[in-house]
DRENGUMAR-496025 format. One line per field, with one value per atom (N, C-alpha, C): residue number from 1; residue in three letters; x, y, z; atom name. Coordinates in pm, whole numbers, plus 50000, padded with zeros to 5 digits. Example, Ala and Ser with C-alpha at 12.3 -4.5 7.8 and 13.67 -1.06 7.14 Angstrom:
BEGIN
num	1|1|1|2|2|2
residuo	ALA|ALA|ALA|SER|SER|SER
px	51319|51230|51320|51285|51367|51290
py	49431|49550|49670|49775|49894|50003
pz	50780|50780|50780|50708|50714|50787
atomo	N|CA|C|N|CA|C
***
This chain:
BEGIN
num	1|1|1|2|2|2|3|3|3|4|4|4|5|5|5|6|6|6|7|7|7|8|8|8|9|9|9|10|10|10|11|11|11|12|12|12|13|13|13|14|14|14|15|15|15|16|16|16|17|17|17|18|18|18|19|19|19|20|20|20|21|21|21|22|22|22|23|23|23|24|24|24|25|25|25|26|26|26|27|27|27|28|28|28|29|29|29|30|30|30|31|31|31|32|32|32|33|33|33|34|34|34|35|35|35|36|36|36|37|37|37|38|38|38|39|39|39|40|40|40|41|41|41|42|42|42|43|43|43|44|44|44|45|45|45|46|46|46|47|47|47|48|48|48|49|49|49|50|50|50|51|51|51|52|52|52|53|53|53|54|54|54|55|55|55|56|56|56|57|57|57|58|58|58|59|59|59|60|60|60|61|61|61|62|62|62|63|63|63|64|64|64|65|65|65|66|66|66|67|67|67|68|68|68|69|69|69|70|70|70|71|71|71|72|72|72|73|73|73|74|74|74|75|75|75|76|76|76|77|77|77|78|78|78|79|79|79|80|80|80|81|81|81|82|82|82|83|83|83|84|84|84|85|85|85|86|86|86|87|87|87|88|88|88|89|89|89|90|90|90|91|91|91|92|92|92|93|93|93|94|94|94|95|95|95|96|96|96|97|97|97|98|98|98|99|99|99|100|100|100|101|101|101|102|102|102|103|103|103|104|104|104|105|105|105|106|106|106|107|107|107|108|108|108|109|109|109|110|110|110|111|111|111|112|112|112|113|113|113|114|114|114|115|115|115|116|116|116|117|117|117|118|118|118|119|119|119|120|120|120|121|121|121|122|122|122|123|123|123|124|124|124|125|125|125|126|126|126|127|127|127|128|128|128|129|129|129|130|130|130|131|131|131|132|132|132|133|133|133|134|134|134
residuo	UNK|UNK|UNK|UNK|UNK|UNK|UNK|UNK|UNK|UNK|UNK|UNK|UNK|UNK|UNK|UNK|UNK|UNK|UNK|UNK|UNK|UNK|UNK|UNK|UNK|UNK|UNK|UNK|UNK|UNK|UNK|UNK|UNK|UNK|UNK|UNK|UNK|UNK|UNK|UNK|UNK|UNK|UNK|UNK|UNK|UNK|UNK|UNK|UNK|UNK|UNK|UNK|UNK|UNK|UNK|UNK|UNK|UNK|UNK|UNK|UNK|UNK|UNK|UNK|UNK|UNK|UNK|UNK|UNK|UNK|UNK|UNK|UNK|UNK|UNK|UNK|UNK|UNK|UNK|UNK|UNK|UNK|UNK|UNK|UNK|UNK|UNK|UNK|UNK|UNK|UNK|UNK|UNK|UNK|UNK|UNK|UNK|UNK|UNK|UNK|UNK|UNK|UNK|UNK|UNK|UNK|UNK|UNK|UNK|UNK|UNK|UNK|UNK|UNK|UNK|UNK|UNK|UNK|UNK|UNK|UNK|UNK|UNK|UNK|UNK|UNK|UNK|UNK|UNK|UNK|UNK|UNK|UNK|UNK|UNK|UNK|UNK|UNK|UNK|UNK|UNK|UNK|UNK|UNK|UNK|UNK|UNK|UNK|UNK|UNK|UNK|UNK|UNK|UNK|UNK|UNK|UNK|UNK|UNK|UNK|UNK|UNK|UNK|UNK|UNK|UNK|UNK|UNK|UNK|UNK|UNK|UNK|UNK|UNK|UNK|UNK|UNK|UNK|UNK|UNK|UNK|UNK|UNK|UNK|UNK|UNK|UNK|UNK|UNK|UNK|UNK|UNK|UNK|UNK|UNK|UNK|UNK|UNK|UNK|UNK|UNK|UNK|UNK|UNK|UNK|UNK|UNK|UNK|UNK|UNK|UNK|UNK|UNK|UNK|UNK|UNK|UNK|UNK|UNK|UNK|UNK|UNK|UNK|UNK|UNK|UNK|UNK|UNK|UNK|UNK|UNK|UNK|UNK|UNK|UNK|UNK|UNK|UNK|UNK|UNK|UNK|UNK|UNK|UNK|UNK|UNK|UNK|UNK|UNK|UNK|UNK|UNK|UNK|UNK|UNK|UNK|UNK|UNK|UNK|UNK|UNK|UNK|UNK|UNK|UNK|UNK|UNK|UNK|UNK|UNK|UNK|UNK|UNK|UNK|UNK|UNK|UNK|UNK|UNK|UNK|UNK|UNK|UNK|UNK|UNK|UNK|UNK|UNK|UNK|UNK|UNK|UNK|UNK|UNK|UNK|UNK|UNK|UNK|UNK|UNK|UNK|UNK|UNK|UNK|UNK|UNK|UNK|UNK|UNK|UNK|UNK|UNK|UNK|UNK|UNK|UNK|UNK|UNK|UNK|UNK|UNK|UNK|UNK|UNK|UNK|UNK|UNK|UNK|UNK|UNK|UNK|UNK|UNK|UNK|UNK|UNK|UNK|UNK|UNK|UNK|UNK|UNK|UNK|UNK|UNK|UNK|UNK|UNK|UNK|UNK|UNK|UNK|UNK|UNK|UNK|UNK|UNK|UNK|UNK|UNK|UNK|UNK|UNK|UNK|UNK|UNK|UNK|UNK|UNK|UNK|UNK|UNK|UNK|UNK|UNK|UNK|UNK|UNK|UNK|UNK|UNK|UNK|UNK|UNK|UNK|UNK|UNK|UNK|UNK|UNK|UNK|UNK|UNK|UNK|UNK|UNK|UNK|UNK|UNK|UNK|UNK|UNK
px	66096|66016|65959|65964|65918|65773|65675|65568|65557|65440|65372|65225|65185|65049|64975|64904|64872|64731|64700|64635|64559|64479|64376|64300|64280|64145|64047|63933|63774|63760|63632|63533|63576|63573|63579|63516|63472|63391|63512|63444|63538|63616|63669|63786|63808|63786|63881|64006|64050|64153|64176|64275|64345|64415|64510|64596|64653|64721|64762|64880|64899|64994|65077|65196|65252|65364|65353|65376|65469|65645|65712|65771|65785|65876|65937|66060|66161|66229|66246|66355|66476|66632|66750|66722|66819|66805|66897|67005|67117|67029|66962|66848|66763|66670|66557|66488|66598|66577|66644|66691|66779|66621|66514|66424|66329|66284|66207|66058|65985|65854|65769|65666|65562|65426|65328|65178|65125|65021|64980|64785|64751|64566|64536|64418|64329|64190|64149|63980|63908|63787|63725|63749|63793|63762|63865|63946|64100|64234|64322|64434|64493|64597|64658|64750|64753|64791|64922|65032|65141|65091|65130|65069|65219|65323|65363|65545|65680|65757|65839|65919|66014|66115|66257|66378|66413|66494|66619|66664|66767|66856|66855|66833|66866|66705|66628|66553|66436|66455|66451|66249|66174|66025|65949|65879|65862|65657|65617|65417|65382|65277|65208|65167|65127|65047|64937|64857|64722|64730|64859|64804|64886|65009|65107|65077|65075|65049|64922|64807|64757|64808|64902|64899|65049|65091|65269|65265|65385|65494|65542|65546|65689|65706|65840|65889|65959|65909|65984|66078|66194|66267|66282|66304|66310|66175|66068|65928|65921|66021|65993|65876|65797|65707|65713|65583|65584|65410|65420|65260|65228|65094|65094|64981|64962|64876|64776|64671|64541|64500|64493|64429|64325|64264|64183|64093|64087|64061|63932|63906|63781|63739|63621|63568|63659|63714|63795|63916|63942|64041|64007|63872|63812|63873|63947|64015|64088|64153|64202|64356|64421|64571|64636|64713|64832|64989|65048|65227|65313|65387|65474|65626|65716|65863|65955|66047|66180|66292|66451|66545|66576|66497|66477|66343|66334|66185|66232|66159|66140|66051|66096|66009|66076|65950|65932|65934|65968|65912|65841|65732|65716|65556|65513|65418|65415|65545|65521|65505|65527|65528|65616|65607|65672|65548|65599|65484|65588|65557|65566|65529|65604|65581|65536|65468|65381|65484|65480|65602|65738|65763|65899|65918|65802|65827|65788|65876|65872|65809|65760|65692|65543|65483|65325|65270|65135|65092|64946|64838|64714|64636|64645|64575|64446|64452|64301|64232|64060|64031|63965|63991|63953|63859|63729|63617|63601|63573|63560|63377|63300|63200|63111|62995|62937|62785
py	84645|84523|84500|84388|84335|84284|84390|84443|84367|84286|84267|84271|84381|84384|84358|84283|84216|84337|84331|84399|84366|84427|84345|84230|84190|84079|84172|84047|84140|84001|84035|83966|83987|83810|83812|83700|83687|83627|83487|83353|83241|83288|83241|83289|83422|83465|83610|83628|83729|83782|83860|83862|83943|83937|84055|84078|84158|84028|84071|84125|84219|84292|84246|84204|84220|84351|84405|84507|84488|84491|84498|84611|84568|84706|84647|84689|84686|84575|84580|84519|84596|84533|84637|84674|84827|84789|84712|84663|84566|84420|84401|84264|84224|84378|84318|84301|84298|84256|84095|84036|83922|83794|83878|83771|83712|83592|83574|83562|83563|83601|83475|83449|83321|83374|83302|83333|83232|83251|83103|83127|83073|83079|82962|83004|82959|82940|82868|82830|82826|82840|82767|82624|82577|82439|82351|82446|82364|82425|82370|82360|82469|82569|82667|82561|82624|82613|82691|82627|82718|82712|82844|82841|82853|82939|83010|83094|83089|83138|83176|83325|83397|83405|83401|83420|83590|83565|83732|83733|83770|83827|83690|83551|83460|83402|83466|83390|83265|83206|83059|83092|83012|83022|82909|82916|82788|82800|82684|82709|82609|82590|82437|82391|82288|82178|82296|82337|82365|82535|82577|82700|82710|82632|82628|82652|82740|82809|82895|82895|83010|83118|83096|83227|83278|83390|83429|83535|83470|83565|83618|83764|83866|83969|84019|84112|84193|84332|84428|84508|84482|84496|84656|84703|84880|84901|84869|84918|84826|84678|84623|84535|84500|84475|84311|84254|84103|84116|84070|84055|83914|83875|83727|83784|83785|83760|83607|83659|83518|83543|83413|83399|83280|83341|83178|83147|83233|83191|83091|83005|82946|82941|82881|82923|82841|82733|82653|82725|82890|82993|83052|83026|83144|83095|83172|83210|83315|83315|83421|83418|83482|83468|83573|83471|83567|83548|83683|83657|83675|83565|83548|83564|83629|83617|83567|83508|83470|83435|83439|83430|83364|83244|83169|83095|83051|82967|82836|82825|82704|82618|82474|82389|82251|82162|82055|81952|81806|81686|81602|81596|81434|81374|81258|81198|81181|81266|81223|81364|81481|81632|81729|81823|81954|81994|82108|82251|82289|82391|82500|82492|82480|82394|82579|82569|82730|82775|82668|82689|82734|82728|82779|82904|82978|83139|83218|83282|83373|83512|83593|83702|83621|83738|83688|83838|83852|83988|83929|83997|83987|83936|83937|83824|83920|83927|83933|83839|83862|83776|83782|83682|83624|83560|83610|83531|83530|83418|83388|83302|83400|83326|83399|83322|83381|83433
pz	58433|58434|58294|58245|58124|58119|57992|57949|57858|57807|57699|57685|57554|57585|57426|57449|57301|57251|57126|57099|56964|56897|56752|56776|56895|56883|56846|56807|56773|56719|56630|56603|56465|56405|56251|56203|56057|55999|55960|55964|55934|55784|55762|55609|55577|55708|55741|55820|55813|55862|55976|56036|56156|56168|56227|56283|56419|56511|56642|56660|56741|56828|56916|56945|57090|57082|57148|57223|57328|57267|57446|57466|57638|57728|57796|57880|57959|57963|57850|57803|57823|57882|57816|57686|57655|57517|57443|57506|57426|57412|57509|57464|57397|57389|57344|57213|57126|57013|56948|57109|57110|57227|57242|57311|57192|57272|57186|57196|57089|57155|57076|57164|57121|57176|57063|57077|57106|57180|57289|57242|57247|57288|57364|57421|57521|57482|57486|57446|57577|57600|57700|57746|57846|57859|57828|57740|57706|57757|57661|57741|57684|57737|57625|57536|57427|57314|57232|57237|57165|57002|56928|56826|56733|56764|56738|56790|56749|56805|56701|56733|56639|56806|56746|56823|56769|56841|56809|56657|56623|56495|56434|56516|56427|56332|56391|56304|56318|56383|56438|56430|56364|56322|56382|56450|56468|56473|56399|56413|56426|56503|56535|56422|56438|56255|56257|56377|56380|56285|56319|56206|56114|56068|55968|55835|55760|55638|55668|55735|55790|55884|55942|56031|55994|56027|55993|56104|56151|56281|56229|56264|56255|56312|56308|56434|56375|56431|56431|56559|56536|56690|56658|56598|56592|56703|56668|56748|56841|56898|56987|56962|56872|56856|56736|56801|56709|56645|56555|56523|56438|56441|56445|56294|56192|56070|56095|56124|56106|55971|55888|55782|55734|55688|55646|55852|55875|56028|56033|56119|56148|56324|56332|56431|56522|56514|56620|56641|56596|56663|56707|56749|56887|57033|57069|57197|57227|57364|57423|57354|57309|57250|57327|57371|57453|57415|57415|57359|57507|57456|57608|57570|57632|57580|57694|57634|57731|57652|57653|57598|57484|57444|57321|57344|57201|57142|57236|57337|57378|57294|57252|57192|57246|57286|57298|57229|57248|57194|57225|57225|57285|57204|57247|57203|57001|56960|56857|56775|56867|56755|56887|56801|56886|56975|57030|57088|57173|57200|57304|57401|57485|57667|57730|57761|57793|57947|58036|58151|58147|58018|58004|57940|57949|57926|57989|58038|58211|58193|58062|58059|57975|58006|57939|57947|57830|57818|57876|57884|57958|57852|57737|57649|57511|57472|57372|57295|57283|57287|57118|57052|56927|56889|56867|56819|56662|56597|56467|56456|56376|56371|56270|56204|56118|56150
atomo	N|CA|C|N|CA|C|N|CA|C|N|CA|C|N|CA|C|N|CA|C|N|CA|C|N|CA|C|N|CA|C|N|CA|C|N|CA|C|N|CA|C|N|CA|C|N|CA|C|N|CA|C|N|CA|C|N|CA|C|N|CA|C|N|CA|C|N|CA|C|N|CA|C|N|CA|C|N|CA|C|N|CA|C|N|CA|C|N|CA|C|N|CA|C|N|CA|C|N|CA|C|N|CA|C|N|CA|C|N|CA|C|N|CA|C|N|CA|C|N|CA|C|N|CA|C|N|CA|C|N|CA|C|N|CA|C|N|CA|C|N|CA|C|N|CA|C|N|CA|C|N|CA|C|N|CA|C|N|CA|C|N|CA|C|N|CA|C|N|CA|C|N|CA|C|N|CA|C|N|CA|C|N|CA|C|N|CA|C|N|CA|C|N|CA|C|N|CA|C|N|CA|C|N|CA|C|N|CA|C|N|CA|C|N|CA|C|N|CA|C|N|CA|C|N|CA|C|N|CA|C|N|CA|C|N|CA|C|N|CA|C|N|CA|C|N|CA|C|N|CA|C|N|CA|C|N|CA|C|N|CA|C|N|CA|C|N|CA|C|N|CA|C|N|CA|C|N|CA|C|N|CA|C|N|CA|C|N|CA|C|N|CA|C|N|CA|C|N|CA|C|N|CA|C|N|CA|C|N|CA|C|N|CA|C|N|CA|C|N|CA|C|N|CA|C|N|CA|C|N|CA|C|N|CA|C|N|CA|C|N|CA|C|N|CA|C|N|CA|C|N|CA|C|N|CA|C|N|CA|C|N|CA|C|N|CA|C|N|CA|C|N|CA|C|N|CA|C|N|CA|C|N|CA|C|N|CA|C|N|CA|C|N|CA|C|N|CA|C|N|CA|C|N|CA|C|N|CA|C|N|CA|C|N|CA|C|N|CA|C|N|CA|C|N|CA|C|N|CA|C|N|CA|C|N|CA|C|N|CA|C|N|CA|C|N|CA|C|N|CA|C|N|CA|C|N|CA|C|N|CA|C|N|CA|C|N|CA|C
***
């Protein structure tokens, strides 16, 4: 059964830094360096939020407007593992961030931009939570 467990939330000062964890398991091993993995957050009161997606061997990057040149995806498939770099963080990235995987970067169109349709990825890890404040 397929595991993801996110890890490195905490508490950071605005125009600081972090860095998150995802963490997978049971994966085959002929697969699971062929899934792909995306980082989602959650705020109070809102809607989740795709932030974020890396594919398999090919590559495929994909980041919302909202963190594009602040934040960087990357994966290490030897350790199974993806980690998301926050930089420059501010307080409107306080939420719960959770990494979800399924066979490719699902991405959307509509209204006029991309995102990450959150329904179309069939694993999810239990989430950590990201507060930014001074």
């Amino acid at each position: 059964q397929v595991q993801l467990v996110e890890s490195g939330g905490g508490s950071v000062q605005p125009g600081g830094s972090l860095e998150l964890s995802c963490a997978a398991s049971g994966f085959t091993a002929e697969y699971s360096e062929y899934y792909a993995i995306a980082w989602f957050r959650q705020a109070p009161g809102k809607e989740r939020e795709g932030l974020s997606c890396i594919s398999g061997p090919g590559g495929i990057v994909y980041y919302a407007d909202s963190v594009k040149g602040r934040f960087t995806i990357s994966r290490d498939n030897a350790k199974n593992t993806v980690l998301l770099q926050m930089n420059s963080v501010k307080p409107d990235d306080t939420a719960v961030y959770y990494c979800a995987a399924d066979h490719q970067c699902h991405i959307s169109y509509s209204g006029g931009s991309h995102h990450l349709p959150a329904e179309e990825y069939d694993y999810w890890g239990q989430g950590t939570q990201v507060t930014v404040s001074s």
